[in-house]
Structures are given as structure tokens and as C-alpha cells.
C-alpha positions, 0 to 999 in steps of 0.5 A, a space after each residue: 309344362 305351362 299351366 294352361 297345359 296343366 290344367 287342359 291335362 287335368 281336365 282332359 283326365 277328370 274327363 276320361 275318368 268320368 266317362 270310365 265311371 259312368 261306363 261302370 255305371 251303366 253296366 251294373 244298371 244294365 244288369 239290374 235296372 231297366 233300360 230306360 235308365 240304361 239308355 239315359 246313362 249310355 247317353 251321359 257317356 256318349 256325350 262326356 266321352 264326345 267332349 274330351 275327344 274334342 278336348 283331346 283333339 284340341 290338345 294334339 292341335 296345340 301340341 303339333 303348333 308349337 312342335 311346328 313352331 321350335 322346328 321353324 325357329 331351330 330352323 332359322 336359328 341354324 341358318 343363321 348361326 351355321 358354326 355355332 350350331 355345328 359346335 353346339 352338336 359336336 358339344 353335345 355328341 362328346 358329351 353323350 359319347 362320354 357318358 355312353 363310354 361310362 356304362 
């Protein structure tokens, strides 16, 4: 992982870790304090929670671009080397038969 994505995942946790304190936050004042207080804290949440759906939304988005982009060069790779793929997956399927012939 590279460490744009790293970091994106660590925010993206302190995020949601944020949001769940600030839950707990709100319903141990909601059982001891008014609800002006309450309402200030639900709003906190509402609003933290609000920007790590759209961090989260932004990670997916990443995830499914360069997902897409190893497809279409995978895909053009084995267009125009067909043998040599073929041989790589043959390769790849004795080794996994062997080592599932092992257990």
C-alpha cells in the first residue's frame, strides 16, 4: 500500500473512532445533562460521521479506478503476449496443484 493510501486509512479510522467517542459522548449526556447539550453533541457526530462517509466514498472510488486500471492492462498485456500468459497460468496452476497436493 502506498502511503497516500496509508495515511487516507488512517484518517479515515481516527475518523470513525471519533464518531463512536462522540456517540458515547452523547448518550451518557443524554442521560445526565439537558438536551441542548445533547442536541450540540448529536450534531458533532452527525457532521464527523458525514465527512468520513465521504472520505470513505472517495477511498472506494480509488479502489475501483486502479482495480479497473490492472484489469485493462492485464487485459492488453494478454492480448498481446497470448503464449506467454498461457505459460504463466499453467506455471501458476502446477504450483498451486502442488502445494494443494502437499496438505
Amino acid at each position: 500500500m502506498n502511503k497516500t493510501s496509508s495515511e487516507t486509512k488512517d484518517r479515515l479510522i481516527d475518523d470513525f473512532n471519533s464518531v463512536v467517542n462522540e456517540a458515547e459522548q452523547v448518550l451518557k449526556s443524554a442521560t445526565r445533562e439537558g438536551s441542548e447539550k445533547t442536541n450540540a453533541l448529536l450534531n458533532k457526530v452527525s457532521q464527523n460521521l458525514k465527512v468520513a462517509r465521504e472520505r470513505l466514498g472517495d477511498l472506494q472510488d480509488n479502489a475501483v479506478q486502479k482495480t479497473k486500471a490492472a484489469a485493462k492492462a492485464t487485459d492488453h498485456y494478454v492480448h498481446e503476449h497470448p503464449w506467454q500468459s498461457i505459460g504463466a497460468a499453467v506455471a501458476l496452476g502446477v504450483v498451486i496443484g502442488l502445494l494443494l497436493n502437499r496438505r
